[in-house]
C-alpha positions in Angstrom: 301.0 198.2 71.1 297.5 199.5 70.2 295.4 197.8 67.3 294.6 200.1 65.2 290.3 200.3 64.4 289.0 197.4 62.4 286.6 199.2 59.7 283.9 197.4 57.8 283.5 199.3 54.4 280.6 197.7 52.1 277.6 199.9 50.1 274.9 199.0 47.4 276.0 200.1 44.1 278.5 197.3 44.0 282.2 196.9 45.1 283.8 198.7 42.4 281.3 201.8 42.2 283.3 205.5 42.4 281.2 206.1 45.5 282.8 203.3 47.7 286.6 203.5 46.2 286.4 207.2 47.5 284.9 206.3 50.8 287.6 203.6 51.0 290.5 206.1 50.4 289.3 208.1 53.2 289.0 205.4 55.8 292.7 204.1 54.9 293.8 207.1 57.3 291.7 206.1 60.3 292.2 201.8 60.4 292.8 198.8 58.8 289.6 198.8 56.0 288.3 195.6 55.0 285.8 195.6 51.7 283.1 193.7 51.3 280.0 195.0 48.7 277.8 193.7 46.6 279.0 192.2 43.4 276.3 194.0 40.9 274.0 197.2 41.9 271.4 196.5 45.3 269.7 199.9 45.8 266.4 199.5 47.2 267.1 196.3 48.9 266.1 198.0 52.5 266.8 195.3 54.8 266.9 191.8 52.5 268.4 188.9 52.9 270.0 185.8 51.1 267.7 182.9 52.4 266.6 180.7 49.4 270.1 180.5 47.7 273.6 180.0 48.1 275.9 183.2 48.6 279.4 183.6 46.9 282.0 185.4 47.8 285.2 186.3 45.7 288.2 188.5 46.2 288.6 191.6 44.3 291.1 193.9 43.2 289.5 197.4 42.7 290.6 199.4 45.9 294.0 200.3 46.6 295.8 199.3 50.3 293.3 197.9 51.7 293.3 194.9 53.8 291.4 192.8 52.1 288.4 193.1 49.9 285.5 191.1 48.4 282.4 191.0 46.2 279.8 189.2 47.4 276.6 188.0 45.4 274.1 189.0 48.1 272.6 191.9 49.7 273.8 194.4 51.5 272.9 193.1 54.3 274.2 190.3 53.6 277.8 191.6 53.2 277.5 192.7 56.5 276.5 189.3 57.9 279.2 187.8 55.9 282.0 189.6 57.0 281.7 190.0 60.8 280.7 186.6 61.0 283.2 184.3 58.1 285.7 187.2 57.4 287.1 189.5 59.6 289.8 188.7 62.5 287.1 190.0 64.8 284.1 192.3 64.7 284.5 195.7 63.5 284.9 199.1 65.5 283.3 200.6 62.5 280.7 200.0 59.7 280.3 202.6 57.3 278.2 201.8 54.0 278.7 204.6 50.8 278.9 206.6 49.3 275.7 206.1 47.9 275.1 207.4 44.4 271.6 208.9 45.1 269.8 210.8 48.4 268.7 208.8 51.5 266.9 211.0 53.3 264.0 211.1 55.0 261.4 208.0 53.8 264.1 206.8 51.7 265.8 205.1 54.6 263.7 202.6 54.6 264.3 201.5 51.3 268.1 202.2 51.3 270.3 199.1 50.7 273.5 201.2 51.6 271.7 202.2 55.3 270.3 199.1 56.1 274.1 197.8 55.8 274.9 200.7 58.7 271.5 199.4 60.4 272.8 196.1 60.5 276.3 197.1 62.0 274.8 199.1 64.7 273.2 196.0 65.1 276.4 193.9 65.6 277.5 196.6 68.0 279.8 198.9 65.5 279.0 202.2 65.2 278.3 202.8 62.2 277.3 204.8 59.2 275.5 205.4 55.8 277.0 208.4 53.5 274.8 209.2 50.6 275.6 212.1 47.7 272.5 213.7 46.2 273.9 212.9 43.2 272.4 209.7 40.8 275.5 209.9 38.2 278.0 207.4 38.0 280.7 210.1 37.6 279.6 212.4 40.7 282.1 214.4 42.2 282.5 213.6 45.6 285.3 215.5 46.2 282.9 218.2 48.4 282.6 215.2 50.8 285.9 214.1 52.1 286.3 216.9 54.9 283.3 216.2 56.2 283.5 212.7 56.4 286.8 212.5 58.0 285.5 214.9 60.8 282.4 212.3 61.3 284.3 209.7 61.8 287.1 210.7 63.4 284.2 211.8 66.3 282.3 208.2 66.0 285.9 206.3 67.1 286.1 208.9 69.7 283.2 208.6 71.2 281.3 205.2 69.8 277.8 205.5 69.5 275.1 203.9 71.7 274.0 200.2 70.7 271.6 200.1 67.9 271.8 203.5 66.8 273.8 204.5 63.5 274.2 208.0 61.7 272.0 208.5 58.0 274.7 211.0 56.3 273.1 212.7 53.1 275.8 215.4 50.8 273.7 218.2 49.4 275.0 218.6 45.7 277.6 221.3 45.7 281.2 222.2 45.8 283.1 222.8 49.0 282.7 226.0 49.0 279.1 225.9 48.6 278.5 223.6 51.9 277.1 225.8 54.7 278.3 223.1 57.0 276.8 219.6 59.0 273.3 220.1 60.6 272.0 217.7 62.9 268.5 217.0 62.5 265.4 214.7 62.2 264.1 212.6 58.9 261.2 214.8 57.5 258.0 213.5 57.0 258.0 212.8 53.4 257.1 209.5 50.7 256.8 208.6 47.7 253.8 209.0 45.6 253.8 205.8 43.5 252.6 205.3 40.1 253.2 201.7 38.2 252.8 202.8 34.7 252.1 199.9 32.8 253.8 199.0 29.1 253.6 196.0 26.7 256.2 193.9 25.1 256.6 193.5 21.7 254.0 190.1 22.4 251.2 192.4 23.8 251.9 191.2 27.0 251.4 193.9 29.8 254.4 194.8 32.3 255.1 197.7 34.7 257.8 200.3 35.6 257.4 202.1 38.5 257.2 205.8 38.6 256.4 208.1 40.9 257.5 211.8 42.6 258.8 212.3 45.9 256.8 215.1 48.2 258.1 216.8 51.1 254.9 217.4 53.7 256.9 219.9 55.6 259.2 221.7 53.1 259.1 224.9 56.3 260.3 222.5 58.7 264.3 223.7 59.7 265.1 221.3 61.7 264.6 218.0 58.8 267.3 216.5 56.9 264.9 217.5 53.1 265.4 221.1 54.8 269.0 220.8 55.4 269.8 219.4 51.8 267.5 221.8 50.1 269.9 224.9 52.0 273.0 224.0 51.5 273.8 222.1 54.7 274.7 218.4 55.1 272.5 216.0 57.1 273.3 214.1 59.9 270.6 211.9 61.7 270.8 209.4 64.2 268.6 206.3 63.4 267.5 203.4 65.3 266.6 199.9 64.3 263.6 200.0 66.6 260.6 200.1 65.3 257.9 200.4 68.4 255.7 203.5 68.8 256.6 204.0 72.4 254.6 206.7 72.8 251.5 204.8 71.7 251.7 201.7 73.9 249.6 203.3 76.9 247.2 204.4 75.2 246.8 200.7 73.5 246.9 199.6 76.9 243.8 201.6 77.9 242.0 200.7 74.7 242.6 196.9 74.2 
């Protein structure tokens, strides 16, 4: 008899975020779903981990008919580490990390605590993959979703993707009706422009918050995820953990 897929569900708004216990319900249909998350919020953690203290885990009860589930007091990353190598009966078919409360497009991947949990299963050879809502409320709908994400990974069982690459998934903020459909395409070159505006506690003591407004550098561009979102579509890129210019080595070759 056939196992059936062993998926890895974790995210970094914490285990019992609305985000995750709808991604959860939705993976139910396709495997056995083990839970592992982060016990408080860990947005922003990009790729951090647990190396100067101890890591606790502890079983939880917030998602129904799962396999089994934790919290975990580490990063997302570290949940990811945790489980294919102390919890699960063997390593995962599938990783997918969501729904984040909040868009990870574009630059933001590289901050994202909820992809660099799909990183980090590619990594361990799972496909995997990171589902983001372009919605920051605690009580988003993420209804619009569900379609979309069966079809995604209904495909990524079918045909597993190629080692070390993993799928950055951003929901445009609409109904279901409203959804013109997936789009594949590229992260558009975009950042931050950072401002640490600096306050002072009721001792006079200086401290900073950082603020700051996101730009899109190529708003024209169609083929971007920033485009996608901003018309209606959802975005789909495939993302690698490998960092290397390869398209600059011979010319450092010819210059150093």
């Amino acid at each position: 008899m056939q196992q059936r897929p062993l998926i890895l569900v974790t995210n970094d708004d914490g285990v019992s975020a609305p985000g995750i216990l709808h991604l959860t319900s939705i993976a139910q249909k396709f495997g056995d779903v083990f839970v592992i998350a982060p016990d408080k919020p860990q947005s922003g953690m990009g790729h951090a981990i647990t190396i100067n203290s101890t890591l606790r885990i502890q079983k939880t009860n917030y998602h129904k008919d799962v396999q089994e589930e934790y919290s975990c007091t580490g990063t997302p990353v570290d949940c990811v580490k945790m489980a294919v190598n102390k919890l699960l009966p063997r390593k995962p078919d599938l990783v997918l990390s969501g729904i984040n409360h909040g868009s990870n497009s574009s630059i933001n991947v590289i901050y994202s605590g909820t992809m660099s949990a799909a990183i980090e299963g590619s990594l361990e050879g799972a496909s995997s993959i990171g589902f983001s809502l372009s919605d920051y409320d605690i009580n988003a709908d993420f209804s619009a979703t569900t379609t979309f994400i069966e079809k995604i990974i209904a495909s990524c069982l079918k045909d597993q993707l190629p080692q070390g690459v993993c799928l950055n998934v951003n929901f445009p903020k609409l109904k279901s009706d409203e959804i013109n459909g997936l789009k594949i395409c590229r992260q558009a070159k975009a950042n931050w422009v950072e401002d640490f505006e600096e306050r002072k506690d009721p001792y006079g003591r200086s401290y900073y918050w950082l603020t700051g407004k996101f730009v899109n550098f190529e708003p024209e561009a169609q083929d971007t995820d920033e485009w996608a979102l901003q018309n209606g579509y959802v975005s789909v890129v495939p993302i690698m953990h490998d960092l290397t210019a390869h398209n600059y080595i011979n010319h450092l070759k010819n210059t150093l």
